[in-house]
C-alpha positions in Angstrom: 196.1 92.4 164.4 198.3 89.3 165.4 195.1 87.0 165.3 194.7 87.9 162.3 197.8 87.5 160.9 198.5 84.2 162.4 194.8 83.0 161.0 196.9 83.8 157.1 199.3 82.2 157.9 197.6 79.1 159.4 195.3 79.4 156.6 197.8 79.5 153.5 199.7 76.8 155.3 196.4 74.5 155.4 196.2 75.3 151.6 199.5 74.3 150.4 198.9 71.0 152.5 195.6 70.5 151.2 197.1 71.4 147.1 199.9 69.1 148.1 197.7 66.4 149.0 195.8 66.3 146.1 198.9 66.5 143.3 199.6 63.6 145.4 196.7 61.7 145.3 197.2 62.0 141.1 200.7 60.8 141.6 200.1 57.4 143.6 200.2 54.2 142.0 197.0 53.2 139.9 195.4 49.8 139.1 192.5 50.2 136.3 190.5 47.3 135.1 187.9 47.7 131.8 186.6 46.0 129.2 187.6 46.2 125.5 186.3 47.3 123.7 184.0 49.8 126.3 181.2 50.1 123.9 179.8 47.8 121.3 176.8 47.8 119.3 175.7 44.1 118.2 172.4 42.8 116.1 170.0 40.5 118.0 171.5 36.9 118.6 175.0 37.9 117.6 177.9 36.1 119.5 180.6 38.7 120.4 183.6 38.7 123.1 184.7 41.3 125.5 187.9 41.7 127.3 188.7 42.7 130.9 191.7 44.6 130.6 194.2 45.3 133.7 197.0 48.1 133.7 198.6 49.2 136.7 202.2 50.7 137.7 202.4 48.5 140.7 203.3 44.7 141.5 200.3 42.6 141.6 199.4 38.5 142.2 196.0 38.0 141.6 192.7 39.5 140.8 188.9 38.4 141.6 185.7 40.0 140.1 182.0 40.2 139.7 179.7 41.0 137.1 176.3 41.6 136.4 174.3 42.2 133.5 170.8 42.3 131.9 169.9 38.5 131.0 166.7 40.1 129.2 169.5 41.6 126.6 172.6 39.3 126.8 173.2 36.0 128.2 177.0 34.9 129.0 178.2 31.3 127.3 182.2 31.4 128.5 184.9 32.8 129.9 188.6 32.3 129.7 191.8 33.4 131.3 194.2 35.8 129.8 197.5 36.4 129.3 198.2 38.8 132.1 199.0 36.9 134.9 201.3 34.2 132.9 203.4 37.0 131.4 207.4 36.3 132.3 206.3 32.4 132.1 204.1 32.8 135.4 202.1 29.5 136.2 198.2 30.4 137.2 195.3 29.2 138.6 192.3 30.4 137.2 188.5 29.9 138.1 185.9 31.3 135.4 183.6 31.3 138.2 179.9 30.4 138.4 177.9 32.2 135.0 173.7 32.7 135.9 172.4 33.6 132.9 168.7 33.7 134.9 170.0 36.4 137.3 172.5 38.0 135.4 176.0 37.7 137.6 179.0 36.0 137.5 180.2 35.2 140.6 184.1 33.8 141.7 186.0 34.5 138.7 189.8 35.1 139.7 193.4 34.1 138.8 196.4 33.8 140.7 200.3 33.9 140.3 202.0 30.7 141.7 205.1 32.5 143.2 205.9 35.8 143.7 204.2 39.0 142.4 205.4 41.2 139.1 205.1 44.0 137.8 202.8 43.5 134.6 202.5 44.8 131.5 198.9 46.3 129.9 197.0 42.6 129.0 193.7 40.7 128.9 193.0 39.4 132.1 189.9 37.1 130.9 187.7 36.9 127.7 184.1 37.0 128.2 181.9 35.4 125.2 178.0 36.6 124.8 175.7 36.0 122.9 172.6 39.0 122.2 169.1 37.7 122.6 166.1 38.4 120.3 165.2 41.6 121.4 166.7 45.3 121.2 167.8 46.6 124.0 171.0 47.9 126.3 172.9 47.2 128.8 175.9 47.6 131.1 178.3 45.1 131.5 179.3 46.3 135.5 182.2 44.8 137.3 181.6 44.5 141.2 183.7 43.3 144.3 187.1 44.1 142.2 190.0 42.8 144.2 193.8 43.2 143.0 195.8 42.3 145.2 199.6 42.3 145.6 201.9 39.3 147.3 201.0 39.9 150.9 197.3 39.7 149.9 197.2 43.3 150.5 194.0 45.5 148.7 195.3 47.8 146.0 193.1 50.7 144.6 191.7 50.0 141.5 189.2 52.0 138.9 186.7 50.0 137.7 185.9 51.3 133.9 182.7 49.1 133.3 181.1 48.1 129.2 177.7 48.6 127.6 176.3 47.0 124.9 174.0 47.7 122.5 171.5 45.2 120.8 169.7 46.3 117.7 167.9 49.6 116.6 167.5 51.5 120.1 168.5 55.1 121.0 171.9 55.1 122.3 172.8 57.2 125.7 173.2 61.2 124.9 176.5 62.3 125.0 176.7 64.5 128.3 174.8 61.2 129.9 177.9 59.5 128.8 179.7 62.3 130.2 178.7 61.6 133.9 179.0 58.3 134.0 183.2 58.5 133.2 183.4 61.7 135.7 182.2 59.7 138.9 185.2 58.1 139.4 186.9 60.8 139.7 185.0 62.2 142.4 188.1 61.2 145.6 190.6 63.3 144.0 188.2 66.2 143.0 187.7 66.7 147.1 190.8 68.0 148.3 190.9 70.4 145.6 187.6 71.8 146.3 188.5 72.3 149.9 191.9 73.5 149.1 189.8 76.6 146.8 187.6 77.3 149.7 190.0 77.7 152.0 191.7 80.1 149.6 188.4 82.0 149.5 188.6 82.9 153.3 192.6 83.7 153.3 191.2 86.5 150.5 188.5 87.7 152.8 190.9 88.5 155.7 
């Protein structure tokens, strides 16, 4: 009877630390970088622009990227920096990086404060330009190898909210495809919860 007892009481103890852990995880500081706007439709060699978009609640100095797209369906023509590291009058230096419109990537984009980091407001942190190519088609606009860092070069968490683009008369994604596609990222704070309900499941059982 004792064993049993103390197993509740470990067990409810082990849920309120897991529940805890999880409101937690929604609490801490978030960094998320996306394109605006997220989806655009386009005829067939149409020049357009896309911004990448940063909002976060924490300081920050610089940011570097990646992307990678389908040449067949877009090509890339330039890129230019944003206002959201020279907010309060900040000096930068910016790279557009290197733009291979036969593979499909971009490759060293990044800006950086000179001086200390801020905290910054909602802004563009580069405008991409594109231009569609002759045939219909779609295609993500993906964002890899995302680093935000803060003043002591420090990594900070960051969700990555990536762009597609649509070129002429195709069939666009079904909605629940869409669906799945937004819910991945929330996967890391989905898994404390689920283990806090099992272990809820078990304390029942006893």
């Amino acid at each position: 009877m004792s064993d049993n007892r103390n197993y509740r009481i470990f067990a409810t103890i082990s849920l309120f630390t897991l529940i805890a852990v999880s409101l937690t995880g929604l609490a801490c500081a978030e960094t998320v970088i996306g394109f605006s706007p997220a989806h655009i439709s386009v005829e067939e060699n149409e020049t357009f622009a896309l911004a990448i978009t940063i909002e976060t609640d924490t300081n920050v100095s610089g940011a570097e990227l990646e992307l990678s797209y389908d040449p067949s369906i877009v090509n890339i023509t330039s890129i230019t920096e944003g206002d959201f590291f020279k907010q309060g009058g900040k000096n930068t230096i910016f790279s557009r990086g290197n733009i291979d419109n036969e593979l499909g990537t971009v490759t060293g984009t990044y800006s950086v404060i000179m001086g200390d980091d801020m905290l910054l407001g909602p802004e563009n942190f580069a405008t991409i330009t594109l231009v569609s190519k002759d045939e219909a088609g779609i295609t993500d606009i993906e964002m890899k190898n995302v680093i935000i860092t803060d003043s002591t070069g420090a990594s900070l968490p960051v969700t990555i909210n990536n762009a597609k683009v649509i070129v002429g008369d195709v069939e666009t994604p079904t909605a629940n495809e869409e669906t799945a596609q937004s819910q991945q990222s929330g996967q890391n704070t989905i898994i404390p919860l689920v283990f806090a309900i099992i272990c809820l499941y078990f304390v029942k059982r006893k």
